[in-house]
NUGUMAR-69082 format. One record per residue (C-alpha): chain; x, y, z. Coordinates in steps of 0.001 Angstrom, whole numbers. Example, Ala and Ser with C-alpha at 12.3 -4.5 7.8 and 13.67 -1.06 7.14 Angstrom:
BEGIN
@ch = A&u = 12300&v = -4500&w = 7800
@ch = A&u = 13670&v = -1060&w = 7140
//
This chain:
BEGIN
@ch = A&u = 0&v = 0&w = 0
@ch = A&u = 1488&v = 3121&w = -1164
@ch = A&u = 1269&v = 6337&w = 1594
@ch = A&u = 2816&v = 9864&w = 1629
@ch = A&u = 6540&v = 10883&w = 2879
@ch = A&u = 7321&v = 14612&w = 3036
@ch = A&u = 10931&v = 15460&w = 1656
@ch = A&u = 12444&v = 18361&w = 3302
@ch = A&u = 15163&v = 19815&w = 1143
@ch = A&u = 18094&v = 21258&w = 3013
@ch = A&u = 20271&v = 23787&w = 1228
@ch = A&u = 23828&v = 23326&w = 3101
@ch = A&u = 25680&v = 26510&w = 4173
@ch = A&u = 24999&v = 29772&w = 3539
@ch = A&u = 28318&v = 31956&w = 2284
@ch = A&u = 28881&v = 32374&w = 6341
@ch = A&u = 29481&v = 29052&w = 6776
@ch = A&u = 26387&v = 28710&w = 8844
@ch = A&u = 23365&v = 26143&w = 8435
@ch = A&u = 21020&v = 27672&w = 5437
@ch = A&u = 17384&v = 27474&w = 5683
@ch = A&u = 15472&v = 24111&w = 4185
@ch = A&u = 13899&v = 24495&w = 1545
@ch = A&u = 9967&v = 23852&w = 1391
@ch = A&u = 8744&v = 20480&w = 1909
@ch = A&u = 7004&v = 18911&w = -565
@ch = A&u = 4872&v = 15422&w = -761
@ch = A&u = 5460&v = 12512&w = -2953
@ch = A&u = 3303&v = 9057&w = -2711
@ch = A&u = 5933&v = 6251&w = -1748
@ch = A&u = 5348&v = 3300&w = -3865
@ch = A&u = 6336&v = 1160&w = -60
@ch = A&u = 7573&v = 2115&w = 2968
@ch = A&u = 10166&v = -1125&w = 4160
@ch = A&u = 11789&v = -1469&w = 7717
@ch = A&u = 15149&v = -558&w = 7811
@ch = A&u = 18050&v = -3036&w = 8913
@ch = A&u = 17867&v = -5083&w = 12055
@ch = A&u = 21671&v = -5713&w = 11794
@ch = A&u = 23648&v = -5884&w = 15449
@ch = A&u = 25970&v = -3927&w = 16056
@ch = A&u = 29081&v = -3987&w = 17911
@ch = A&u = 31553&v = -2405&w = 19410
@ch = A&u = 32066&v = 1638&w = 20070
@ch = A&u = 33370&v = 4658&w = 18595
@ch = A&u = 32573&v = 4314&w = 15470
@ch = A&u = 30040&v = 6590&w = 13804
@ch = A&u = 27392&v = 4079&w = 12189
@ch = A&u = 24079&v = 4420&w = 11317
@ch = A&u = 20657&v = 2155&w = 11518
@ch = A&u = 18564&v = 2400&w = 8783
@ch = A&u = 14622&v = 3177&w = 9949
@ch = A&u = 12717&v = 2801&w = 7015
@ch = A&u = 13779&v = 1858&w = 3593
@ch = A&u = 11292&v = 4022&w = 1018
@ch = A&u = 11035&v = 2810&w = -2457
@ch = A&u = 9375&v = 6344&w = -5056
@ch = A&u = 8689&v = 5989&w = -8915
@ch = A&u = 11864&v = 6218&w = -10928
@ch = A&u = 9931&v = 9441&w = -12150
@ch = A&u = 11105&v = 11085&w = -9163
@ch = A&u = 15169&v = 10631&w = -9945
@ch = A&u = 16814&v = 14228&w = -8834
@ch = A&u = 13702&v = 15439&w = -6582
@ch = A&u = 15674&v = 13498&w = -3635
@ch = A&u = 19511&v = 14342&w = -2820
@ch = A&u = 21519&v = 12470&w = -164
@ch = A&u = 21315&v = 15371&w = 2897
@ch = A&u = 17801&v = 15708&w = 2312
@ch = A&u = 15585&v = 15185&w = 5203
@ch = A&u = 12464&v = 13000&w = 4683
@ch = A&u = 9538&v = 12896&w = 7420
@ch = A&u = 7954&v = 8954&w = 7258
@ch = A&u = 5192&v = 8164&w = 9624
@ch = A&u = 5586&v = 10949&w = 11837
@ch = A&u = 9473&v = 10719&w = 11951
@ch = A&u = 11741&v = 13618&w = 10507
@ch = A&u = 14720&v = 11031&w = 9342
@ch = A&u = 17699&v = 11891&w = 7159
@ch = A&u = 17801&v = 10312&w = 3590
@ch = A&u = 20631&v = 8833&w = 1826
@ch = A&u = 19558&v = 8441&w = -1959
@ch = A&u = 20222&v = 5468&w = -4341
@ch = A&u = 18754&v = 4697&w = -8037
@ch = A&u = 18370&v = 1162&w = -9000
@ch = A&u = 17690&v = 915&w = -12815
@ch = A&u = 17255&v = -2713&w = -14153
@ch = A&u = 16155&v = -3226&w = -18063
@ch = A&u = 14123&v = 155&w = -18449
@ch = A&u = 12916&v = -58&w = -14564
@ch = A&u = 13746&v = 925&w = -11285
@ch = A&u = 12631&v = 2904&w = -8373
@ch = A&u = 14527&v = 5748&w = -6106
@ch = A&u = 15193&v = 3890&w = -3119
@ch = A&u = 15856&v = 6318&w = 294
@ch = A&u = 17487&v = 4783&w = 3431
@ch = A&u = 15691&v = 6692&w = 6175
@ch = A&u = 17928&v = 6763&w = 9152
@ch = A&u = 18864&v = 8992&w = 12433
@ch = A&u = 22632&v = 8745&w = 13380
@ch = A&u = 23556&v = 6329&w = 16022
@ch = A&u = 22940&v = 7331&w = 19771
@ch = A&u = 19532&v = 9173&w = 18833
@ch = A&u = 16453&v = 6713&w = 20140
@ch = A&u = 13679&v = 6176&w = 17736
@ch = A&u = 10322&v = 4831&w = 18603
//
């Protein structure tokens, strides 16, 4: 069953060097919404991430995602990293929605 994610562009750094403003956030229908990884981790120090939700969009929607972009799935404001998979003419955008180690998620 397909439902809504919000994208939340976000710009960078302004020419100060300091955080820019997002850009407006927009809606797209999510073809599915996937759990993330259930992988155990181990050990410390290291700067790893767990995957929340993996959201698979219409291969129309190549370019509307970047990696940095922030993407809100059921109620959850979630960073995205962004990967196309293309296989014989289709394909979907495929977004790995994740919060950096350390920060609990419901």
């Amino acid at each position: 069953m397909s439902e809504l994610v919000t994208i939340i562009p976000r710009t960078g750094l302004n020419s100060s060097g300091d955080p820019a403003d997002d850009g407006t956030p927009f809606d797209l229908r999510a073809l599915e919404v996937a759990p993330g990884n259930t992988a155990a981790r181990f050990g410390v120090g290291a700067d790893l991430s767990d995957v929340n939700f993996t959201v698979f969009l219409p291969l129309r929607c190549e370019g509307q995602v970047l990696d940095g972009y922030g993407i809100k799935v059921r109620d959850l404001e979630l960073d995205a990293r962004v990967l196309v998979w293309k296989s014989g003419g289709r394909g979907a955008v495929v977004i790995l929605a994740h919060r950096a180690t350390g920060e609990e998620v419901a």
